[in-house]
C-alpha positions in Angstrom: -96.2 76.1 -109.9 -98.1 78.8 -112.0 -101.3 78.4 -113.9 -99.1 79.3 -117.3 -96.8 76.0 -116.5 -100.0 73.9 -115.3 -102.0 75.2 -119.2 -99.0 74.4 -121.2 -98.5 70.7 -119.1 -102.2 70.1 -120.3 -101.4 71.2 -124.0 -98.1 68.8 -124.1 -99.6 65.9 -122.0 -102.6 65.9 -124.7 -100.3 65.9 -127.6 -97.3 63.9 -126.1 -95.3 66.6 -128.2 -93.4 69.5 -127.2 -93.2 71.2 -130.5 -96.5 70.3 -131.1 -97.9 72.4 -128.1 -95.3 75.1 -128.7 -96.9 75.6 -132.3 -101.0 75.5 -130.7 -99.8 77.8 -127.7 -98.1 80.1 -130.2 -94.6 79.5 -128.1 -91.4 78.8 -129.0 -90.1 75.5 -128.2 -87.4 76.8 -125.9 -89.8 78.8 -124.0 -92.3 75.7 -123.8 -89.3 73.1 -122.5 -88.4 76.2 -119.9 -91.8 76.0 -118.7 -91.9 72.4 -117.8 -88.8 72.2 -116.1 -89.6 74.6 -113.7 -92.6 72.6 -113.2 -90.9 69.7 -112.9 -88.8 71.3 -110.1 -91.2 73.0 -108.2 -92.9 68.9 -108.1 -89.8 67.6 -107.0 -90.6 64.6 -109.5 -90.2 64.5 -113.5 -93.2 64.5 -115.4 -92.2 63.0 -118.4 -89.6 61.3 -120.9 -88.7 61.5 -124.2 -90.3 58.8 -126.5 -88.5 58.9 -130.1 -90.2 62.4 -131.5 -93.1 63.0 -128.8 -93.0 62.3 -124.7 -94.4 59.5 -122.4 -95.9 60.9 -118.8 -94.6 59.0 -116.2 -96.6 57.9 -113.0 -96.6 61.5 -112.0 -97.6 63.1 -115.2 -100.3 61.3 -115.9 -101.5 62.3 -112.5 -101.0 65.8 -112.4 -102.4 65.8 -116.1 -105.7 64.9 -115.1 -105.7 68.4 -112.7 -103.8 70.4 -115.7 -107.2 69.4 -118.3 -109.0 70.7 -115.5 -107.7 73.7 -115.4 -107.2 73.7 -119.5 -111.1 73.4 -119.9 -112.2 75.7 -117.5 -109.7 78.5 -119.0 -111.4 77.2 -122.4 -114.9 77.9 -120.9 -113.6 81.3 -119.5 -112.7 82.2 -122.9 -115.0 81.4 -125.2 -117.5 83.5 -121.7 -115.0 86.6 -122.7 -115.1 86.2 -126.6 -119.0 86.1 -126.3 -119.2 89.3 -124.7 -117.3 90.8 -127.4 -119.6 90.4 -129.7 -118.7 89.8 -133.8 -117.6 93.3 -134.5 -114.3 91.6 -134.0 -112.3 88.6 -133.5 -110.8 85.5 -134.8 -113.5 82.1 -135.6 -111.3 78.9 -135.9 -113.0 76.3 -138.1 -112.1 72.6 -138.5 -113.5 70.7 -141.4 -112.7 67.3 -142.9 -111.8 67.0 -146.2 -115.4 66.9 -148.4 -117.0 70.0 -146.3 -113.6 71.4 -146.5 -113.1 71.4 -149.7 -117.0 72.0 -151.2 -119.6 73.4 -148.8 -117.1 75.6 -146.5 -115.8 78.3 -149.1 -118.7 79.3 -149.5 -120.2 79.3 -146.3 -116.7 81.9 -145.4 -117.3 84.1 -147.9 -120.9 84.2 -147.3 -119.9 85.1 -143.6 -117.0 87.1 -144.3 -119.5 89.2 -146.3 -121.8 89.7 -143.3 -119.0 90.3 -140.6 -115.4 91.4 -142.3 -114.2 92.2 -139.0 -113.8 88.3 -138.5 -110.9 86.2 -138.8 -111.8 82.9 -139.7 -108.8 80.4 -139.3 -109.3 77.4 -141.1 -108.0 73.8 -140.4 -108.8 70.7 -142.6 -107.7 67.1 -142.7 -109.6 63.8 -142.0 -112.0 63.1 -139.7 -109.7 61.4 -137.1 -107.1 64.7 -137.9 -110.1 67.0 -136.8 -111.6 65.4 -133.7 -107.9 65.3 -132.9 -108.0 68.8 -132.9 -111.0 69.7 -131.5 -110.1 71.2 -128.4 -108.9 74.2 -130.2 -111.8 74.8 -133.0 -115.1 77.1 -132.4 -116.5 74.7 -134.5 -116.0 71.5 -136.2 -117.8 69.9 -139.6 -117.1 66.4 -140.1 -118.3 63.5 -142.4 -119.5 59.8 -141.0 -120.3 58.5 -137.7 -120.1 61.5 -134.7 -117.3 59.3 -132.6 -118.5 57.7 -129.2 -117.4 59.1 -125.7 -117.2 62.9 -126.6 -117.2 65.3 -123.7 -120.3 66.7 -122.7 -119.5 70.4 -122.9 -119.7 69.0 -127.1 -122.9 70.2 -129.0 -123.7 68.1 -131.5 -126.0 69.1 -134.8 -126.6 66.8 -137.4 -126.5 69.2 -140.8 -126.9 67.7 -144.8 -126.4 64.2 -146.2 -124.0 62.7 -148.9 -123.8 59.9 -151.2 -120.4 58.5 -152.1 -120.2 57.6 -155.6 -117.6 55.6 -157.7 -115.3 57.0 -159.9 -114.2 55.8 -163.3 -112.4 57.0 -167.1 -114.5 58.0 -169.5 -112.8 54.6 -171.3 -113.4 52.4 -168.4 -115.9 49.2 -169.7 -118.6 50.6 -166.7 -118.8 53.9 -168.1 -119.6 52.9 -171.5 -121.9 50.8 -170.9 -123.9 53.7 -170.6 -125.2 53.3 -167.0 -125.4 55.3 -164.6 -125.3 53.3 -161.6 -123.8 50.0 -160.4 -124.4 47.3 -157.9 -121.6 47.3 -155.0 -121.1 43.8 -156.4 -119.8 44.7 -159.7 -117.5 47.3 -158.3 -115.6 44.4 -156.3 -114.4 42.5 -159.0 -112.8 45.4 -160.4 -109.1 47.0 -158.5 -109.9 49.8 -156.2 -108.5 52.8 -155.0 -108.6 53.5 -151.2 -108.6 56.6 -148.9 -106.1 57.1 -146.5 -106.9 55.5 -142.5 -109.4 57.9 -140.3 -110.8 59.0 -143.6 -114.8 59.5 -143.9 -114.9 58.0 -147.4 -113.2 55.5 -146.7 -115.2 54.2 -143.7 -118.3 54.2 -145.4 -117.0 52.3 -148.3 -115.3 49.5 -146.0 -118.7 49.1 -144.0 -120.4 48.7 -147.1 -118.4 46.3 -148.5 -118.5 44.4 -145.3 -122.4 44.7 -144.8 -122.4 43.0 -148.2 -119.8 40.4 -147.1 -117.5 41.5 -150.1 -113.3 41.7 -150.2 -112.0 44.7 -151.5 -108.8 44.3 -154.3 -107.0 47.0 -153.5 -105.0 48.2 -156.1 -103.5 51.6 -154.4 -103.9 53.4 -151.2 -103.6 57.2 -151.0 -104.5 60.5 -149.0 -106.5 63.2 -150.4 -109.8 63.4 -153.1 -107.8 64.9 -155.7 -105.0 62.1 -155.3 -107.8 59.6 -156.1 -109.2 61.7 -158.7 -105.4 61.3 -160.3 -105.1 57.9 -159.8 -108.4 57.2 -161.6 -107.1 59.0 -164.3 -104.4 57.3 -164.9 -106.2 54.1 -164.9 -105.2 52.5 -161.3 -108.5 51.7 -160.7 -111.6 52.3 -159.2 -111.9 55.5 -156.7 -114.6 56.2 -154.1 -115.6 59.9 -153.6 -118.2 62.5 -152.5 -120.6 63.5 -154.7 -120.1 66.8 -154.0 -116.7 66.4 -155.3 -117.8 65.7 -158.5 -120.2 68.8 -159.0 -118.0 70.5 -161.6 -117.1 69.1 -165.2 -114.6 66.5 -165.5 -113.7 65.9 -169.4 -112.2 62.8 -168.4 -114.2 61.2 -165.3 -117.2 59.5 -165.1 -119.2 59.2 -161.8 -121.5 56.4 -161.2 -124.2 56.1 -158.1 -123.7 52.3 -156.3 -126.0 50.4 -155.4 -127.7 49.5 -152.3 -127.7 53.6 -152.2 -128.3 53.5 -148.6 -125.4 51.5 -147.5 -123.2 54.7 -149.7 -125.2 57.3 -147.8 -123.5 59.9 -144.9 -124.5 62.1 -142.2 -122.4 65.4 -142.0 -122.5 67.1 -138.4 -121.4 69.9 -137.3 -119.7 70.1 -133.2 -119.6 72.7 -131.0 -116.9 72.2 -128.5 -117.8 75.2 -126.1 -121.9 74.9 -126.5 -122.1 74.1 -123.5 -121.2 77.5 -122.2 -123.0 79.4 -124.5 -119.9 80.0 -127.2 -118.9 83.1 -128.8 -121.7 84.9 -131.1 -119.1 84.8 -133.7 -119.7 80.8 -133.7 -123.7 81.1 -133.0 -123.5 83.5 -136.1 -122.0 80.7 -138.0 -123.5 77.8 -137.0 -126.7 79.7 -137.8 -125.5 80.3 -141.2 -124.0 77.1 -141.6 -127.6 75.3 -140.5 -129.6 77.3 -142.8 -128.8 75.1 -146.0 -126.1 75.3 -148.5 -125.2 78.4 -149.7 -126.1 79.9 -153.1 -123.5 79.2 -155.4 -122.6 75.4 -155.0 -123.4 73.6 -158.6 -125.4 71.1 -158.4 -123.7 67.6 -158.4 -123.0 65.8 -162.0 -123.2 62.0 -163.0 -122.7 59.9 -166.2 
């Protein structure tokens, strides 16, 4: 057994995919598989099966997986230790952000950076909530919308950054919009067909604990991934769509947002994670998080309604 085979066991016993690991180890898959069989034969026992596209541990696995994440976060710690005694002269940031931040606050907040440190690579991965936290593992740092999820591991800072309001989304035609009012009681908005984010989406779970503080039923017309796939389907007169304010900053010659009402029960906490603050992190991701915790950048119009 060698500490490469035990670090790639943690990778594919956390994804329960081979290719999956082979892409975040920057392996092929060949070279991955290789690895664990000679794992498998220096234990004398195999560690895993195959599961229609992923793997399922067996008995012995799931032990010796426990020891591999072990190892896994105590090589993490030992690298982000080495990356912070390099400085930010050079170096490569990865950032994980779900969809709103993603999409509004980050580019600027990169390019604000970029402009103070160019010898930085910032990688960037975005997706849902549940996608990021999924992920987490392998980000310097994390933004996410909604509730920070229960059970996180310690070695997790955790820094509660700007607020958000979810608004409703309607045509320019629609009978809400002119009316001539800019904001609606949840009430209203459930007799009308809606338009639903995609499960593990931030939107989405503010909107369904709204509607079930109110003790409403949603009619869901259509369910889809992605802001600017709800955007579209408002358009096109599906329905009612739920999105971020700060997606609706810029003009829209054929959308109308409106605020809901009870506002509190449409209002989000965005947070930012640190998955190595325990140890101190890299000063590229202090740098950031300083940045990043400092206000939103110059540059980001302010958000539109009516």
């Amino acid at each position: 057994m060698t500490p490469d085979q035990l670090l790639t066991f943690a990778m594919v016993a956390q994804h329960r995919n081979i290719s999956r690991a082979a892409q975040l180890l920057h392996l092929s898959q060949p070279a991955v598989s290789g690895q664990l069989r000679l794992l498998q034969e220096s234990l004398g026992e195999p560690l895993y099966h195959r599961e229609g596209r992923g793997i399922e541990l067996t008995p012995t696995g799931q032990q010796l997986a426990q020891y591999a994440q072990r190892a896994q976060a105590a090589y993490a710690e030992a690298q982000a230790f080495r990356r912070a005694l390099k400085g930010i002269e050079a170096g490569t940031l990865r950032l994980g952000a779900s969809t709103t931040p993603a999409s509004y606050v980050l580019p600027y907040l990169v390019a604000d950076f970029h402009g103070r440190h160019p010898g930085i690579r910032i990688e960037m991965l975005d997706g849902n909530t549940a996608e990021i936290m999924r992920e987490i593992t392998e980000l310097d740092i994390a933004f996410i919308e909604g509730g920070v999820p229960a059970n996180l591991s310690p070695e997790i800072g955790v820094y509660p950054w700007h607020r958000d309001n979810i608004v409703a989304i309607v045509p320019n035609t629609h009978p809400l919009a002119r009316t001539g009012t800019v904001s609606v009681p949840l009430e209203t908005l459930a007799s009308y067909p809606l338009i639903w984010r995609e499960p593990g989406s931030g939107v989405r779970q503010v909107v369904e604990d709204a509607f079930a503080a109110r003790g409403l039923e949603a009619r869901i017309a259509l369910e889809l991934a992605g802001v600017e796939g709800v955007k579209e389907a408002v358009r096109a007169g599906m329905g009612i769509g739920f999105v971020s304010a700060m997606s609706m900053r810029h003009g829209d010659d054929i959308l109308t947002s409106l605020a809901i009402r009870p506002a509190a029960l449409l209002s989000r906490q965005f947070s930012i994670l640190v998955p190595n603050a325990a140890s101190g992190g890299s000063h590229a991701s202090r740098a950031f998080l300083a940045l990043s915790q400092a206000g939103l950048p110059a540059g980001i119009p302010p958000a539109r309604q009516g």
